[in-house]
N, C-alpha and C positions, 0 to 999 in steps of 0.2 A: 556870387559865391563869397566877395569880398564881405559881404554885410551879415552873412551867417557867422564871418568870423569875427566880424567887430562887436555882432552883438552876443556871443558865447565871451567874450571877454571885461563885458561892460557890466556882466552878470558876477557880485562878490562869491567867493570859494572860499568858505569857513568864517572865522568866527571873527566880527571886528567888534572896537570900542564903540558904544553908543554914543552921538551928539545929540543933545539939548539943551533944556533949559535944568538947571541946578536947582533943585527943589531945598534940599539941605545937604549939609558936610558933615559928619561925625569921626571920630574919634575909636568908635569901637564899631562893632557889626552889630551890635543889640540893638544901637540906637539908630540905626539906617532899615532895622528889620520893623520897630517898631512906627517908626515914621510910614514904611509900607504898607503894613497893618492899617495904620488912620485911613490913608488913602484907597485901600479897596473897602475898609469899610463906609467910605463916601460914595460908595458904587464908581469905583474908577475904574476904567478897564485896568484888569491887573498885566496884559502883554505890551502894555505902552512904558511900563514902567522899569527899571534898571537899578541895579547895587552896582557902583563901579570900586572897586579897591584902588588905591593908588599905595605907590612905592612897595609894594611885596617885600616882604622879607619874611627869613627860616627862622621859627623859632622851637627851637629843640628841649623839652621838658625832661630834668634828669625824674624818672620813675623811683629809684631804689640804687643800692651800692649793690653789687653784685660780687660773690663770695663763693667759697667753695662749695660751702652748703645749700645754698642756692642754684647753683651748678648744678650740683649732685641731683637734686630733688626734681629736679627740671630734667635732666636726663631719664633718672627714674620713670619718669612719667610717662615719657614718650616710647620709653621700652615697652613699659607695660602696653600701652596701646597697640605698639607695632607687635608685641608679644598675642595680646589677644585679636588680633585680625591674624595673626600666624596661626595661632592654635585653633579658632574656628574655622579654617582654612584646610587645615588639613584633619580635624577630627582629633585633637589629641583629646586622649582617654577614653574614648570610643573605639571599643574591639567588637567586631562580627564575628559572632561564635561562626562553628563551619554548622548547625544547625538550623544556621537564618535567626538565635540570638542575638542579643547586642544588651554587653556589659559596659558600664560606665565607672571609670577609675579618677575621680575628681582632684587627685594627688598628680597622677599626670599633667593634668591641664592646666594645676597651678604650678607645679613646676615649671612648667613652659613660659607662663607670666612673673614668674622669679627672678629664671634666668635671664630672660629679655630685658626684664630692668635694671637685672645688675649689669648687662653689655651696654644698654643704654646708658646708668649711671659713669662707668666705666672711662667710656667712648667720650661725653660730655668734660669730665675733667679732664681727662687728657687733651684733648683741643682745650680747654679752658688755659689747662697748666703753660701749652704752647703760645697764649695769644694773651697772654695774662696783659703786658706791657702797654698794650694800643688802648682798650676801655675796661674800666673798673665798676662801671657803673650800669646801668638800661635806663635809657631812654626813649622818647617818642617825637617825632618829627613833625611840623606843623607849620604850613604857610600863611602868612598874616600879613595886611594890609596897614598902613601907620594912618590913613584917612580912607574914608568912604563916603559917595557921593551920590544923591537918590538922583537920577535921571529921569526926566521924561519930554516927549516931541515937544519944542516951541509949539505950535497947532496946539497941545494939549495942557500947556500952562496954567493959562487960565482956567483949565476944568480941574487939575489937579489944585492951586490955591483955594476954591470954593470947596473941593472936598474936604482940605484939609480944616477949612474953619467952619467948616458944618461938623467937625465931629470934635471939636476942641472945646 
């Protein structure tokens, strides 16, 4: 019983760092991607092989200044969407005569997509107008490595250097 439990524990549980042999170091990810490309195009097994990132770090890309009108428009938008999944939802402009007709008032419907953007628009700047202080701007988030390093088995060194100078 003891060996069932040594050996359920000698067994890894998610994900570790790969050791090898260091094929190459780069600088950016293009050039760790393209070095990988050489080697499977040398017919190298592609599962032997590894991009390791070293040092991570955030790098946060400012998008745009963000403004009232940019607010507004942005708001707009999303009313309108919430507006017309409301309105197809419940049938606006669509009346069933009591005769089993069915008249169609296309003024209703946009109505309905009007007012939803201007709650929308609305809604938007007022939270805009309250949070103005903390971000002025949009951006997008992005984790990046300051080196990269091609890995593959010692065992398999020697087959990835002949791949790489068969294809250079």
């Amino acid at each position: 019983m003891s060996e069932a439990k040594n050996n359920s524990r000698s067994k890894q549980v998610g994900p570790t760092v790969p050791k090898g042999h260091v094929l190459g170091e780069f600088t950016n990810y293009q050039g760790a991607t393209a070095m990988v490309d050489r080697l499977l195009q040398g017919d190298f097994k592609a599962t032997d092989v590894s991009i390791v990132g070293h040092d991570p770090v955030l790098v946060e890309r400012i998008r745009s200044r963000l403004g009232y009108g940019r607010v507004a428009a942005s708001g707009a938008l999303t009313g309108f969407w919430i507006g017309l999944i409301f309105a197809l939802l419940i049938g606006a402009g669509v009346t069933v005569m009591p005769d089993g007709g069915i008249s169609y008032n296309p003024q209703e419907f946009a109505a309905v997509l009007v007012i939803s953007s201007g709650f929308g628009m609305l809604f938007n700047i007022v939270r805009f107008s309250f949070t103005k202080n903390r971000r002025a701007f949009v951006s997008s988030q992005q984790p990046v490595a300051t080196r990269y390093q091609v890995i593959v088995p010692e065992a398999q060194a020697g087959l990835a250097h002949k791949a790489l100078t068969s294809n250079s």
